[in-house]
C-alpha positions in Angstrom: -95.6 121.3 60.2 -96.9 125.0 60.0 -95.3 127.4 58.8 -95.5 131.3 60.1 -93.9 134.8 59.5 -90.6 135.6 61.0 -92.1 138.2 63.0 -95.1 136.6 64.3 -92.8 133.7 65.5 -90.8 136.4 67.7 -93.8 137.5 68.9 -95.2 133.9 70.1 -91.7 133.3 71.6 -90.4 136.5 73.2 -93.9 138.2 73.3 -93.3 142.0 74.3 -89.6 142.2 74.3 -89.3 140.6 70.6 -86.2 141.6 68.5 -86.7 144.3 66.1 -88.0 143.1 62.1 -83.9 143.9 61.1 -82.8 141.5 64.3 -84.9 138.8 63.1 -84.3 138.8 59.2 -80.5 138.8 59.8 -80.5 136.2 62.5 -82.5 134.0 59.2 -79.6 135.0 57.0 -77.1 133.9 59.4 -78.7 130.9 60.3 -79.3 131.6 63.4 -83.1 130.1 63.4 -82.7 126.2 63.5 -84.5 125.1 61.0 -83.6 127.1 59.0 -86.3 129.5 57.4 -87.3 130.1 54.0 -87.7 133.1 52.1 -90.5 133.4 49.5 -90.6 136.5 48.3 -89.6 139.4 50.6 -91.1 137.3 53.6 -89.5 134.8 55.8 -91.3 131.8 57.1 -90.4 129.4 59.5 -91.7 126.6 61.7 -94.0 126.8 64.5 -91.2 125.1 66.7 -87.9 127.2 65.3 -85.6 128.4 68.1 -83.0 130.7 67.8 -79.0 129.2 67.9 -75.9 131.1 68.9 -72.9 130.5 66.5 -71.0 127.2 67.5 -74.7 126.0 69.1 -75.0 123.2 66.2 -73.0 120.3 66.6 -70.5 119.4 64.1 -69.8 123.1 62.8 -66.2 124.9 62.1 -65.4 128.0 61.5 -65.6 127.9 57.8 -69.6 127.1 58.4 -69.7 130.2 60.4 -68.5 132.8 57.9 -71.9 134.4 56.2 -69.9 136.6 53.5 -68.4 135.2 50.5 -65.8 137.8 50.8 -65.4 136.6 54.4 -64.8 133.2 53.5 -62.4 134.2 50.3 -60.6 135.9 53.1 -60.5 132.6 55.7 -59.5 130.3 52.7 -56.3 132.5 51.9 -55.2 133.1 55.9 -55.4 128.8 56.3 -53.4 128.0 53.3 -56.2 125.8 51.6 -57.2 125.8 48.4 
């Protein structure tokens, strides 16, 4: 499969009304672009047919998968009691 910028994929898929360059590279750190991009170098690159996922979208994920900080999930680990 072929693999293409981060922005020139928002521009094949929302054409003028593409999210801003921030948008997109923080919607790859999230993982919010199934599959998931990678980053060589200061560039992101992801597949031709990438499409962007809401949190909760991919089947089989909790609430622990959805925290993106490490502080954030220090912070969830201590509120549920597990170690």
């Amino acid at each position: 499969m072929t693999m293409i910028t981060l922005e020139d994929w928002a521009q094949r898929t929302y054409g003028h009304n593409a999210p801003h360059r921030n948008t997109l590279r923080r919607w790859a750190r999230e993982a919010h672009i199934y599959p998931l991009p990678e980053k060589h170098g200061r560039q992101y690159f992801v597949r031709e047919n990438a499409r962007y996922v809401a949190y909760g979208a991919l089947a089989g994920e909790t609430d622990y998968a959805r925290c993106t900080s490490l502080l954030s999930r220090i912070e969830q680990t201590r509120t549920s009691g597990s170690r």
